[in-house]
mmCIF entry with sequence, helices, sheets and N, C-alpha, C, O atoms, coordinates in Angstrom:
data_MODEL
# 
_entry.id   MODEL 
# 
_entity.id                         1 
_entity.type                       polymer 
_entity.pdbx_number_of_molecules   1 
# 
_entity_poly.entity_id                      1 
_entity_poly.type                           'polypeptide(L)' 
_entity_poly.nstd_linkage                   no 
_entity_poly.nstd_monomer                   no 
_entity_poly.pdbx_seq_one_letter_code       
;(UNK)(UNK)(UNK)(UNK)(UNK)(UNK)(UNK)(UNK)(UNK)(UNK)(UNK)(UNK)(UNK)(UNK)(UNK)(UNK)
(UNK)(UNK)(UNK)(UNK)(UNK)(UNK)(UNK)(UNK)(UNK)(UNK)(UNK)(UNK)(UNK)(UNK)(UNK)(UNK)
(UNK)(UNK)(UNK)(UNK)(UNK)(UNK)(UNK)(UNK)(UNK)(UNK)(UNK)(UNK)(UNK)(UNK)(UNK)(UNK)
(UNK)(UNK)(UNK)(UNK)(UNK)
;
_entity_poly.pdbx_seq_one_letter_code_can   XXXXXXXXXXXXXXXXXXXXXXXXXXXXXXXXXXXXXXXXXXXXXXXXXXXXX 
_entity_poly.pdbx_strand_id                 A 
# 
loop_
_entity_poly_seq.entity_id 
_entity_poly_seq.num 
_entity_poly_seq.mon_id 
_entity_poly_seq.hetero 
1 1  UNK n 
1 2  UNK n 
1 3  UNK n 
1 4  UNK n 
1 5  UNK n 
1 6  UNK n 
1 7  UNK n 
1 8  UNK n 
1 9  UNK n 
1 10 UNK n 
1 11 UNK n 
1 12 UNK n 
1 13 UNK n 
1 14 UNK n 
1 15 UNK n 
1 16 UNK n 
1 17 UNK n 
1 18 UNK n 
1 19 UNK n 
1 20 UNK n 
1 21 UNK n 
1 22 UNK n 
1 23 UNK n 
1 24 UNK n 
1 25 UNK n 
1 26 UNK n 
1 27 UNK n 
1 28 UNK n 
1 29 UNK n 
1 30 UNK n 
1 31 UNK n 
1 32 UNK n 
1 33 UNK n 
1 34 UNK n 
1 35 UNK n 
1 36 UNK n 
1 37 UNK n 
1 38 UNK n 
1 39 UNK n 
1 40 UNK n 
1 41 UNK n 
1 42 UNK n 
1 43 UNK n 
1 44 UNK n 
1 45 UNK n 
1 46 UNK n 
1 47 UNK n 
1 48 UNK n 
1 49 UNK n 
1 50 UNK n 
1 51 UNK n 
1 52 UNK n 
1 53 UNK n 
# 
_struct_asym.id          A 
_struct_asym.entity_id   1 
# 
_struct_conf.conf_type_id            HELX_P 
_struct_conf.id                      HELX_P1 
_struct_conf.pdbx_PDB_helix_id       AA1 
_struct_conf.beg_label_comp_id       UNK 
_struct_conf.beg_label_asym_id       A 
_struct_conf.beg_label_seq_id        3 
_struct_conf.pdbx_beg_PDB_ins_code   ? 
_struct_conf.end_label_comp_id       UNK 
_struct_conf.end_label_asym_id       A 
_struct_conf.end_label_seq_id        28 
_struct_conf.pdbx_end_PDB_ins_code   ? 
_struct_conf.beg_auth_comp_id        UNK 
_struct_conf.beg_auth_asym_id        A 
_struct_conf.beg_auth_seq_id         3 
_struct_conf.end_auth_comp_id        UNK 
_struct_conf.end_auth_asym_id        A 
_struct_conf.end_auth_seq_id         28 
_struct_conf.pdbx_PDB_helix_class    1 
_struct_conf.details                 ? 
_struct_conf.pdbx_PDB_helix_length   26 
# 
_struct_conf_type.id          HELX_P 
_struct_conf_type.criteria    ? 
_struct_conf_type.reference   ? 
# 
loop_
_atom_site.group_PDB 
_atom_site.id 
_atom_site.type_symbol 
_atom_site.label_atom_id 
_atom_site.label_alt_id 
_atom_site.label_comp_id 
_atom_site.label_asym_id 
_atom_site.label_entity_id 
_atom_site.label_seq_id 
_atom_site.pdbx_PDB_ins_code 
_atom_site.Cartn_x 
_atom_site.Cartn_y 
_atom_site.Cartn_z 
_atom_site.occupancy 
_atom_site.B_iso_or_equiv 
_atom_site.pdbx_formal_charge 
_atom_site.auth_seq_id 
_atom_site.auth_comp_id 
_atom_site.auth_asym_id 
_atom_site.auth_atom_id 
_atom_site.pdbx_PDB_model_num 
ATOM 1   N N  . UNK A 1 1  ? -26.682 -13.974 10.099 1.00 0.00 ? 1  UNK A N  1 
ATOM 2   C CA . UNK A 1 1  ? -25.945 -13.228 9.106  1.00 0.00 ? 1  UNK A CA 1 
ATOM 3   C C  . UNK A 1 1  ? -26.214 -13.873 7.740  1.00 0.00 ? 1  UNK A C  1 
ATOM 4   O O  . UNK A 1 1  ? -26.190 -15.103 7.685  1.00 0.00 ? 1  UNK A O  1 
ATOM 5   N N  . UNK A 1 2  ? -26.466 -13.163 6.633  1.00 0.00 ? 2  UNK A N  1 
ATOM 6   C CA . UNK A 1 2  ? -26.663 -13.382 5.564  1.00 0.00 ? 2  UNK A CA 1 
ATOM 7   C C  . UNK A 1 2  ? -25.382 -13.814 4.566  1.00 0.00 ? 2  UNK A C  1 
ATOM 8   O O  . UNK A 1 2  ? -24.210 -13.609 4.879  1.00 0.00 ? 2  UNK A O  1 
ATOM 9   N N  . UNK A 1 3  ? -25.812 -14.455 3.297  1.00 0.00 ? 3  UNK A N  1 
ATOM 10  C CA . UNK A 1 3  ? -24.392 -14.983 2.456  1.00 0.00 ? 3  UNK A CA 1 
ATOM 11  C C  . UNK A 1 3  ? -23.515 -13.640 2.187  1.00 0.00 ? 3  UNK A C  1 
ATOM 12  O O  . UNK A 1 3  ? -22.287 -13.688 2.250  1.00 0.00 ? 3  UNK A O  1 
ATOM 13  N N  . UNK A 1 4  ? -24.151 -12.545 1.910  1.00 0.00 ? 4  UNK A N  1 
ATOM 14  C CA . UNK A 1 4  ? -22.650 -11.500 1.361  1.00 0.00 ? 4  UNK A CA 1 
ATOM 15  C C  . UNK A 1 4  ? -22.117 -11.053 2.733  1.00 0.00 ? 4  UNK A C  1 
ATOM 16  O O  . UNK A 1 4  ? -21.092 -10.374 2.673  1.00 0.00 ? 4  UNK A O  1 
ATOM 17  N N  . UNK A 1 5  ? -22.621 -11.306 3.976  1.00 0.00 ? 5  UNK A N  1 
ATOM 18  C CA . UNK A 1 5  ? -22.187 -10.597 5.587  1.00 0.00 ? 5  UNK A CA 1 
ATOM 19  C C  . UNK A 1 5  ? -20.877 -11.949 5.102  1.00 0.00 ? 5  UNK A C  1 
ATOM 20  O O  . UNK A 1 5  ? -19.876 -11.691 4.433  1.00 0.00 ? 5  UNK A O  1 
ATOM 21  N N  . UNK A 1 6  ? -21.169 -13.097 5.544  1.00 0.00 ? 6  UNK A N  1 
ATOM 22  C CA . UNK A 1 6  ? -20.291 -14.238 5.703  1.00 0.00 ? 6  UNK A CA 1 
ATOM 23  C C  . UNK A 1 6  ? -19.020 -14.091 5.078  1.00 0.00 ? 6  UNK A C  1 
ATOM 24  O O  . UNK A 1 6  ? -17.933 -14.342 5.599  1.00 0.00 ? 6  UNK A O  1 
ATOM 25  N N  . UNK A 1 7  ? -19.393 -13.340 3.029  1.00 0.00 ? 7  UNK A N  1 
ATOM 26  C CA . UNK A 1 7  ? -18.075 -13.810 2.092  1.00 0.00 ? 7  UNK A CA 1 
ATOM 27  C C  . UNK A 1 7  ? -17.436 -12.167 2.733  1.00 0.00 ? 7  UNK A C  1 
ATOM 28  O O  . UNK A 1 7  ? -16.232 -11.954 2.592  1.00 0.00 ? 7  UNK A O  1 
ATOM 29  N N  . UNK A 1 8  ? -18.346 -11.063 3.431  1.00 0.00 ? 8  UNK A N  1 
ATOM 30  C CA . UNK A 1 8  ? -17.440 -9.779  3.444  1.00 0.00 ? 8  UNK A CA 1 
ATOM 31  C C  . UNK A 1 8  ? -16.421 -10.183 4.738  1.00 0.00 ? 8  UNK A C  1 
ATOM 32  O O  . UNK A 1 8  ? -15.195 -10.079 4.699  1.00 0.00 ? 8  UNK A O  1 
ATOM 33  N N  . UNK A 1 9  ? -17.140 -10.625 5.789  1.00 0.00 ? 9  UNK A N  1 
ATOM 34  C CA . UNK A 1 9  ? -16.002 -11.417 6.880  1.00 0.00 ? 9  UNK A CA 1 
ATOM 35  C C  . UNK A 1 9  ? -15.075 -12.269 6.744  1.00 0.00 ? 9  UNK A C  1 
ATOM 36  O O  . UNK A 1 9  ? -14.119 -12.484 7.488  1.00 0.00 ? 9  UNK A O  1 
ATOM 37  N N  . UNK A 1 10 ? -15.397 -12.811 5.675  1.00 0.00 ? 10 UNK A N  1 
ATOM 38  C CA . UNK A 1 10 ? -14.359 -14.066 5.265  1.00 0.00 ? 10 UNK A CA 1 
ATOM 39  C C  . UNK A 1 10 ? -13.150 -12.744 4.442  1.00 0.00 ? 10 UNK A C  1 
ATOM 40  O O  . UNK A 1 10 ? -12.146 -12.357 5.041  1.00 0.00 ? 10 UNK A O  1 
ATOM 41  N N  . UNK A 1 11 ? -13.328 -12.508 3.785  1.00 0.00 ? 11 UNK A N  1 
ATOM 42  C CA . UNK A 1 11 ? -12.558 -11.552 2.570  1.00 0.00 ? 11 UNK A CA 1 
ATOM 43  C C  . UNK A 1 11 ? -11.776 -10.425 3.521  1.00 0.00 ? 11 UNK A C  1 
ATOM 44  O O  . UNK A 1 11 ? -10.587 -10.157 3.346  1.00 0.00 ? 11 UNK A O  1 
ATOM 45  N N  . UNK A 1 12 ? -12.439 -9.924  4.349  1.00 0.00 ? 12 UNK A N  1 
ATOM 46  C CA . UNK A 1 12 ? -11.683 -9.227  5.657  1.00 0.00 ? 12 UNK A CA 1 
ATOM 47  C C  . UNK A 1 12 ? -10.603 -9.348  6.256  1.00 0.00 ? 12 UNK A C  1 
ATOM 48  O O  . UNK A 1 12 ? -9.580  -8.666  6.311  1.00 0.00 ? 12 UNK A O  1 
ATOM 49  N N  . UNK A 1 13 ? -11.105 -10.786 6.940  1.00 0.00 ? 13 UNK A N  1 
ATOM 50  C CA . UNK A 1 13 ? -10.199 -11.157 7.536  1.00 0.00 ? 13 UNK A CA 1 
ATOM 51  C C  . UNK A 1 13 ? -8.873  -12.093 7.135  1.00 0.00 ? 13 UNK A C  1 
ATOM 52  O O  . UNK A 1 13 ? -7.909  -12.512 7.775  1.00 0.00 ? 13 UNK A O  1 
ATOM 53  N N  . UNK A 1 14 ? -9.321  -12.206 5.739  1.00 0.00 ? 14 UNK A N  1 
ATOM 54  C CA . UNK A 1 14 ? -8.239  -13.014 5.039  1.00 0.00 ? 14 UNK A CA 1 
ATOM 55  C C  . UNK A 1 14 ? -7.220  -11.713 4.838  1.00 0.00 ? 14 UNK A C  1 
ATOM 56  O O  . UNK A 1 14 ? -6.085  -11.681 5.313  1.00 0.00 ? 14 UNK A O  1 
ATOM 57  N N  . UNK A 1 15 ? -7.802  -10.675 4.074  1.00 0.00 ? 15 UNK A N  1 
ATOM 58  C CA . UNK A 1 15 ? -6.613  -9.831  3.819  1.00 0.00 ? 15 UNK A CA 1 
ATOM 59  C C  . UNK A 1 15 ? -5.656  -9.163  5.063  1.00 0.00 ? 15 UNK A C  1 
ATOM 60  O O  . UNK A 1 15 ? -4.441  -8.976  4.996  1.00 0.00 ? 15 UNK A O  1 
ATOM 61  N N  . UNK A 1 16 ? -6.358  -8.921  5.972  1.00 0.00 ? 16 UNK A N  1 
ATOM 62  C CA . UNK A 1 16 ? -5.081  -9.208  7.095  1.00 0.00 ? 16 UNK A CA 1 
ATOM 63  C C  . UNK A 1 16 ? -4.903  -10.020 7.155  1.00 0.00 ? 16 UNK A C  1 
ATOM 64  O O  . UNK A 1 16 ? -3.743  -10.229 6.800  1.00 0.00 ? 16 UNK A O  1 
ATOM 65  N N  . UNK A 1 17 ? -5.491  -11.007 7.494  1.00 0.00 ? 17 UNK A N  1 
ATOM 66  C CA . UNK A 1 17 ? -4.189  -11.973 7.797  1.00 0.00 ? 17 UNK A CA 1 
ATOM 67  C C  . UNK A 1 17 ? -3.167  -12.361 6.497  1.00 0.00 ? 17 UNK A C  1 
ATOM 68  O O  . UNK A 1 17 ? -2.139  -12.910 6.892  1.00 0.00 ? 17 UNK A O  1 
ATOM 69  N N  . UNK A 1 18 ? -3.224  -12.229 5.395  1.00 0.00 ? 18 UNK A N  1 
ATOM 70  C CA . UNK A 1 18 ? -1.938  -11.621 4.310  1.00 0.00 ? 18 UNK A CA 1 
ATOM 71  C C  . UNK A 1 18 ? -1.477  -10.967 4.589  1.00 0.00 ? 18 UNK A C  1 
ATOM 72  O O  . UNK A 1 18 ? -0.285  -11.199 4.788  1.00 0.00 ? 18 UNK A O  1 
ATOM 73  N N  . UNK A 1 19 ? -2.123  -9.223  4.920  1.00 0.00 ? 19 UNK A N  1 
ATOM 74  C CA . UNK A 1 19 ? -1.173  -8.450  5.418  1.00 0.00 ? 19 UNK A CA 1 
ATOM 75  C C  . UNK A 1 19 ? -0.440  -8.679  6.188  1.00 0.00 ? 19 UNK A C  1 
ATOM 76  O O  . UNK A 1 19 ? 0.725   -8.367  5.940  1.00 0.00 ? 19 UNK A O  1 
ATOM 77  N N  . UNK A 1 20 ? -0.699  -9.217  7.265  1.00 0.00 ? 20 UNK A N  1 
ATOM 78  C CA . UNK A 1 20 ? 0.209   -9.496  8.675  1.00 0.00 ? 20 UNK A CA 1 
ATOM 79  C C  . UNK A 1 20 ? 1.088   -10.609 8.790  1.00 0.00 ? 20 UNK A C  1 
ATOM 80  O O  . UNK A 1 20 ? 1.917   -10.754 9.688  1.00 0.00 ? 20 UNK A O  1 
ATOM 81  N N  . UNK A 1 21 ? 0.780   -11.739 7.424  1.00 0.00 ? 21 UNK A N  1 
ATOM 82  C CA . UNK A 1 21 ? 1.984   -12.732 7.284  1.00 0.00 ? 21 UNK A CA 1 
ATOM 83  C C  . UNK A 1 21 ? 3.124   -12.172 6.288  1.00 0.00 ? 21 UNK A C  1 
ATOM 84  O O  . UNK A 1 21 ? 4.223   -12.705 6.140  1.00 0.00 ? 21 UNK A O  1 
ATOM 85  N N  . UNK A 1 22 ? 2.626   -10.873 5.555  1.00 0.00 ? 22 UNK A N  1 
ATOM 86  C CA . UNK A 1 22 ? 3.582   -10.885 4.676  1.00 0.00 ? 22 UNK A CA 1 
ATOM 87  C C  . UNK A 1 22 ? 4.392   -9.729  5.054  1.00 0.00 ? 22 UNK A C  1 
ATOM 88  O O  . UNK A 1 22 ? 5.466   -9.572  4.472  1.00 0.00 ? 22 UNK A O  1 
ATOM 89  N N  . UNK A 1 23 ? 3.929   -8.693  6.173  1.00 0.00 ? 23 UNK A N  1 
ATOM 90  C CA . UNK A 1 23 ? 4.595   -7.713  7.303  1.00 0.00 ? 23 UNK A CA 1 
ATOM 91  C C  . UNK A 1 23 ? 6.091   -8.574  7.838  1.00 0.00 ? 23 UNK A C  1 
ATOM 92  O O  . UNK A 1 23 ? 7.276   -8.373  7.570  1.00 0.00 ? 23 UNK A O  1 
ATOM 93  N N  . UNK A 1 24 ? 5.246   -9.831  8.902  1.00 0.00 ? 24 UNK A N  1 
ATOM 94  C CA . UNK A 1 24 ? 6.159   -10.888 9.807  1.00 0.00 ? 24 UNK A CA 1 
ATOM 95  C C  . UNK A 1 24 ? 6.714   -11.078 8.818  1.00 0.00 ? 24 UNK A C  1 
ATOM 96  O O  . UNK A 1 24 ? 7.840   -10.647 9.065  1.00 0.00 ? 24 UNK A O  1 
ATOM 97  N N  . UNK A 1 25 ? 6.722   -11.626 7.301  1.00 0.00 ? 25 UNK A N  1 
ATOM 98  C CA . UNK A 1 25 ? 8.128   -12.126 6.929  1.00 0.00 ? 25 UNK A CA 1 
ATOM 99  C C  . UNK A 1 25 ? 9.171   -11.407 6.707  1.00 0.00 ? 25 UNK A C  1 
ATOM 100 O O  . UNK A 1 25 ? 10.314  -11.677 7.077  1.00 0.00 ? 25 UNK A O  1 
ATOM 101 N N  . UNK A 1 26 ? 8.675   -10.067 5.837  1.00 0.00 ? 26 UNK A N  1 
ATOM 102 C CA . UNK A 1 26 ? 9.728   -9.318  5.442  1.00 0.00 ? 26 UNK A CA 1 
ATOM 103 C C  . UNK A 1 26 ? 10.160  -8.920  6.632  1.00 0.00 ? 26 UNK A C  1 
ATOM 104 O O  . UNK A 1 26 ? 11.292  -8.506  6.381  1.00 0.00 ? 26 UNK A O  1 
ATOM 105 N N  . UNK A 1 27 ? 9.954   -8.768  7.895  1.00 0.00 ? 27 UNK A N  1 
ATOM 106 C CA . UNK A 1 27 ? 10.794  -8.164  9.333  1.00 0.00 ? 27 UNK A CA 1 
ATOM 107 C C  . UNK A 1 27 ? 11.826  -9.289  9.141  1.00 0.00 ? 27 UNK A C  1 
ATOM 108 O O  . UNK A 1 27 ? 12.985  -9.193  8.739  1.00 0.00 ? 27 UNK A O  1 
ATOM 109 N N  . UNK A 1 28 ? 11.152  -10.348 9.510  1.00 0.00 ? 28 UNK A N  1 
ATOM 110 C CA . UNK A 1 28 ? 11.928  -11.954 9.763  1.00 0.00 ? 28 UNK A CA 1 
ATOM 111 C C  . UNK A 1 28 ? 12.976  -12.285 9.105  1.00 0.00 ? 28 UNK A C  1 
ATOM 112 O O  . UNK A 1 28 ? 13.983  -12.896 9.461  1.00 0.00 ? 28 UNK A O  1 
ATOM 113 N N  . UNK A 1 29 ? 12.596  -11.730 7.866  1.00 0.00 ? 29 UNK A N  1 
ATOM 114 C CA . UNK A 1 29 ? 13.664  -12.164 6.830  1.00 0.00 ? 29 UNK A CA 1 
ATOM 115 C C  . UNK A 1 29 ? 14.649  -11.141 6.597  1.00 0.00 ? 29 UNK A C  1 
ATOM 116 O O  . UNK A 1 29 ? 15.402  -11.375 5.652  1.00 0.00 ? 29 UNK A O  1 
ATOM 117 N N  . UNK A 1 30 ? 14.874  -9.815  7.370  1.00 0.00 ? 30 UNK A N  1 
ATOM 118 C CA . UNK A 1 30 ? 16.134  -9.278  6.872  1.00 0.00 ? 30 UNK A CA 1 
ATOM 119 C C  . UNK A 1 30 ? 17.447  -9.631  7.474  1.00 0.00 ? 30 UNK A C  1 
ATOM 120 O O  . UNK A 1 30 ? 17.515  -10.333 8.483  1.00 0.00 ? 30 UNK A O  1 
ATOM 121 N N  . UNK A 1 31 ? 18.378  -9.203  6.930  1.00 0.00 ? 31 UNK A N  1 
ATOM 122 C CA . UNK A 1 31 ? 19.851  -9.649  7.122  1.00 0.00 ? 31 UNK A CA 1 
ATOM 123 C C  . UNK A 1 31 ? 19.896  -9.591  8.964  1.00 0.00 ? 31 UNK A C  1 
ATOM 124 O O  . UNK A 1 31 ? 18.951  -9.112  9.590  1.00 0.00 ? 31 UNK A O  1 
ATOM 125 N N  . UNK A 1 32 ? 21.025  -10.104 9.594  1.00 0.00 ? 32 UNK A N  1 
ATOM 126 C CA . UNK A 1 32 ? 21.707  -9.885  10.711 1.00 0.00 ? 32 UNK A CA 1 
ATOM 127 C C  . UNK A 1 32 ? 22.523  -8.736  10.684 1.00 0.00 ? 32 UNK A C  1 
ATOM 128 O O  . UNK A 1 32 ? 23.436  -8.537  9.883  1.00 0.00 ? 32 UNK A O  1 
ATOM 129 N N  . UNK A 1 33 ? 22.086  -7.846  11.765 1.00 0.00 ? 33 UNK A N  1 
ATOM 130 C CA . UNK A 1 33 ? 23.143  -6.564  11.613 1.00 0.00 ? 33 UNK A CA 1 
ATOM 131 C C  . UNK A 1 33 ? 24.017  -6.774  12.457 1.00 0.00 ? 33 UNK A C  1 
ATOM 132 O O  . UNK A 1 33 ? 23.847  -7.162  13.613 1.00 0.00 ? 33 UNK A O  1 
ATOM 133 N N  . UNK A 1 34 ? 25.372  -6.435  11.720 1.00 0.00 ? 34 UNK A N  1 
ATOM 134 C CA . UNK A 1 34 ? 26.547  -6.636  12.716 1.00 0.00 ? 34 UNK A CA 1 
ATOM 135 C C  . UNK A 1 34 ? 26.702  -4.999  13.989 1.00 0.00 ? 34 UNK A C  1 
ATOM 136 O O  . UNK A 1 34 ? 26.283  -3.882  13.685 1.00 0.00 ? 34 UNK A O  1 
ATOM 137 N N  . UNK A 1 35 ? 27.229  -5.268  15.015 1.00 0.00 ? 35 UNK A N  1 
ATOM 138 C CA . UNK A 1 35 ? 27.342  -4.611  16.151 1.00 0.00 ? 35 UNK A CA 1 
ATOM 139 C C  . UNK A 1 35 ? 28.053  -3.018  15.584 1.00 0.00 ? 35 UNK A C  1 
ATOM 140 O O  . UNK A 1 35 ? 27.826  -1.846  15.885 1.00 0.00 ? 35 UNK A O  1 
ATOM 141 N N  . UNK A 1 36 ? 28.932  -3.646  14.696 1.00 0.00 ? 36 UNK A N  1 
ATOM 142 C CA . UNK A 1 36 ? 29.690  -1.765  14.074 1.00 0.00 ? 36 UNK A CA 1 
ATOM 143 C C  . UNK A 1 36 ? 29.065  -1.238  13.459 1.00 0.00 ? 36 UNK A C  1 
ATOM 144 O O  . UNK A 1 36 ? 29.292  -0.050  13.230 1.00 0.00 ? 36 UNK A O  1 
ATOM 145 N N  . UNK A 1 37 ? 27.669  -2.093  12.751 1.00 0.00 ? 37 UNK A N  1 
ATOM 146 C CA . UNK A 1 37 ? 26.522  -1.171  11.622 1.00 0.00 ? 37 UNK A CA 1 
ATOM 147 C C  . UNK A 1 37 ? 25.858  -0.148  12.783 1.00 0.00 ? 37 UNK A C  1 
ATOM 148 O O  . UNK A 1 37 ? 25.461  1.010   12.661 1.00 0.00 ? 37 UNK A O  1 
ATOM 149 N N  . UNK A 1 38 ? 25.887  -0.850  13.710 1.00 0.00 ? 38 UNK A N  1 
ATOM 150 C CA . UNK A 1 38 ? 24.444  0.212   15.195 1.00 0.00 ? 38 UNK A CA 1 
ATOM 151 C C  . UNK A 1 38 ? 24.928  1.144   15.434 1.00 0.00 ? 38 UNK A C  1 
ATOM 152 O O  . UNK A 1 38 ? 25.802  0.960   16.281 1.00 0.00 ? 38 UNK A O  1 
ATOM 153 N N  . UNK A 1 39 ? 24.815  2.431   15.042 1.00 0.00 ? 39 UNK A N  1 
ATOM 154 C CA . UNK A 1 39 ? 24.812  3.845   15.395 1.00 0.00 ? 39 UNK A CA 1 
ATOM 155 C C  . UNK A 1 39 ? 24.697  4.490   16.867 1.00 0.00 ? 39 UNK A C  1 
ATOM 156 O O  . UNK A 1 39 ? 23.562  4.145   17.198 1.00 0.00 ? 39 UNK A O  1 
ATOM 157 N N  . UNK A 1 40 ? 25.089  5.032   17.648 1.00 0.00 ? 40 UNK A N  1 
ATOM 158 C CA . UNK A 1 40 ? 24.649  5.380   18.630 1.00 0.00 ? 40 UNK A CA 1 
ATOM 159 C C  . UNK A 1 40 ? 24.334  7.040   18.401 1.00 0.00 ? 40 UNK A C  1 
ATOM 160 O O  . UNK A 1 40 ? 24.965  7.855   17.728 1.00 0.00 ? 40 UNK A O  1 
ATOM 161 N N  . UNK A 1 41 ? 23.112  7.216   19.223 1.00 0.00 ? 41 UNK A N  1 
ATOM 162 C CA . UNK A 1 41 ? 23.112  8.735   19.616 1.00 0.00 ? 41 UNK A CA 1 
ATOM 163 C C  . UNK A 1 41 ? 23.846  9.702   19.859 1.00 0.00 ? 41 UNK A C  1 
ATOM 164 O O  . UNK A 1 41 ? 24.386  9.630   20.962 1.00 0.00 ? 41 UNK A O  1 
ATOM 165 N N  . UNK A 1 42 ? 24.231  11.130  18.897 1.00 0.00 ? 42 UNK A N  1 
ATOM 166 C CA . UNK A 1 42 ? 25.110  11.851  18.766 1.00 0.00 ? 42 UNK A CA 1 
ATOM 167 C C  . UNK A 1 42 ? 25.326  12.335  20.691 1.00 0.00 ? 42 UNK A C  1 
ATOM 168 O O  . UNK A 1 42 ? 24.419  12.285  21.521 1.00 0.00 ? 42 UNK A O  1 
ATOM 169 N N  . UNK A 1 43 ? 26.265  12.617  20.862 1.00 0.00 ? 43 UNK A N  1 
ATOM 170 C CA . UNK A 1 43 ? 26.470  13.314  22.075 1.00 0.00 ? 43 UNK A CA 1 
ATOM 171 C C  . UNK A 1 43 ? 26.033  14.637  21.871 1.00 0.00 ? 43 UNK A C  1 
ATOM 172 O O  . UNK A 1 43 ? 26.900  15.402  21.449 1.00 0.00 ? 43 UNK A O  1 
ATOM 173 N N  . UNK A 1 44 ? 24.695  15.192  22.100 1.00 0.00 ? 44 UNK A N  1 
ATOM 174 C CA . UNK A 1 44 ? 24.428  16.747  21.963 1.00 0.00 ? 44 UNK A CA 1 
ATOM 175 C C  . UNK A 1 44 ? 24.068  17.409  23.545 1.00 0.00 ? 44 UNK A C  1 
ATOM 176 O O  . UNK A 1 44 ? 23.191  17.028  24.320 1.00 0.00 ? 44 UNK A O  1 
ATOM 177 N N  . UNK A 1 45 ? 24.784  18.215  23.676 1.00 0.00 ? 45 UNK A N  1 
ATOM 178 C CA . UNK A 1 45 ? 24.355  18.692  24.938 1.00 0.00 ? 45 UNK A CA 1 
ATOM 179 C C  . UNK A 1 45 ? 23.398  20.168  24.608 1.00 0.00 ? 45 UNK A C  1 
ATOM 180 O O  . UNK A 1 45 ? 23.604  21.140  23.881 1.00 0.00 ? 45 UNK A O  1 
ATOM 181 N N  . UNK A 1 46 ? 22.370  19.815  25.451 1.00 0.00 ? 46 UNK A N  1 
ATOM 182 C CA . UNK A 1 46 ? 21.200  20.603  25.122 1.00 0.00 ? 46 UNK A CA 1 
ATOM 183 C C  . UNK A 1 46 ? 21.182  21.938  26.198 1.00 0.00 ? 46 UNK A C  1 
ATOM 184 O O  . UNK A 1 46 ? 20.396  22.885  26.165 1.00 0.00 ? 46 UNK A O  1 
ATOM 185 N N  . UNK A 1 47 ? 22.071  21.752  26.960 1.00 0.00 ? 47 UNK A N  1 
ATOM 186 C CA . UNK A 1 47 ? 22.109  22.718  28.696 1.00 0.00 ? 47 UNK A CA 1 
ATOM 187 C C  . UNK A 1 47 ? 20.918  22.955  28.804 1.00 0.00 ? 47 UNK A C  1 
ATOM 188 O O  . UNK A 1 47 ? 20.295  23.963  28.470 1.00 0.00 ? 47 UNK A O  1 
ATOM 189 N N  . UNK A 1 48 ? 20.347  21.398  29.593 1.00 0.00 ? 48 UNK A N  1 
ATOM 190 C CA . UNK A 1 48 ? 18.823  21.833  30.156 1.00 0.00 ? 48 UNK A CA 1 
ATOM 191 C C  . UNK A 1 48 ? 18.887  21.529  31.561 1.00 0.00 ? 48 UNK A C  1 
ATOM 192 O O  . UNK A 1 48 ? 17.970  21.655  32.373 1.00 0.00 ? 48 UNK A O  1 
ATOM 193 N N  . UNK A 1 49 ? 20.088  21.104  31.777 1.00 0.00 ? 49 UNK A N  1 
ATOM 194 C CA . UNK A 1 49 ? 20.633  19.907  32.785 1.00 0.00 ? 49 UNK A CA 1 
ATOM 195 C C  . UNK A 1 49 ? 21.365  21.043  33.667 1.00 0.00 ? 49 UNK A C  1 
ATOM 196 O O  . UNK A 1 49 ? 21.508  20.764  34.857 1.00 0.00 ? 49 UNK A O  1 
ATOM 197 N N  . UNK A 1 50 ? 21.942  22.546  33.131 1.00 0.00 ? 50 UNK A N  1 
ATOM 198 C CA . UNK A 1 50 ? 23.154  22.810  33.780 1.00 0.00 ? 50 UNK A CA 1 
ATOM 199 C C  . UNK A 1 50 ? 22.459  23.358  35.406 1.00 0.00 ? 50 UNK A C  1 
ATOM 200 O O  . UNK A 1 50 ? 22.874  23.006  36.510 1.00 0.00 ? 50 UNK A O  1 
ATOM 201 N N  . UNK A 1 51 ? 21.478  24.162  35.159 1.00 0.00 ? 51 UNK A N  1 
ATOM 202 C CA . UNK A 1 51 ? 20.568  24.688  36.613 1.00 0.00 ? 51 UNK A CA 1 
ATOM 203 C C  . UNK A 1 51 ? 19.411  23.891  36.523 1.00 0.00 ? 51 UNK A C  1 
ATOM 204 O O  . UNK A 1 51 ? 18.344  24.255  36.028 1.00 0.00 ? 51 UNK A O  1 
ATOM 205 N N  . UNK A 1 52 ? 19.724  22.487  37.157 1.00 0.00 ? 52 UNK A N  1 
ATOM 206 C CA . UNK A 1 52 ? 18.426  22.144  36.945 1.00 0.00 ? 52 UNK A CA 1 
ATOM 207 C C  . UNK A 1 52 ? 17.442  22.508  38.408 1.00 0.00 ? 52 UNK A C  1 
ATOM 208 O O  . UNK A 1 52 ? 16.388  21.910  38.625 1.00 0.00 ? 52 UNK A O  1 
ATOM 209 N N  . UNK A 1 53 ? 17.842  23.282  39.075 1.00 0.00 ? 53 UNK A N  1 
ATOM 210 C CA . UNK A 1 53 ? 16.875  23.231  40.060 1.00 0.00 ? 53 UNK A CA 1 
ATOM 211 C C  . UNK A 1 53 ? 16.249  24.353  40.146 1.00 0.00 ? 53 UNK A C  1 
ATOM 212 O O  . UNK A 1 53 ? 15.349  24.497  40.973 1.00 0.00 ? 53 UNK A O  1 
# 
């Protein structure tokens, strides 16, 4: 492999791997959600269930 193959692999793979450290932090770093923030799924009844056979 030639010098610009080497600096385009090098330059590649650096910017993911920025991307992907600076993805992991901001996940890492948000708040703790408390248990009353978690939403649950509306109760919708769809009657797909009522004849199901």
């Amino acid at each position: 492999m030639n010098t610009y193959g080497w600096i385009m692999m090098t330059v590649s793979v650096s910017a993911v791997l920025m991307l992907v450290s600076f993805c992991l932090v901001k996940v890492l770093s948000l708040p703790a959600v408390e248990m009353e923030d978690i939403k649950g799924p509306l109760e919708i009844d769809t009657q797909d269930t009522d004849d199901a056979d």
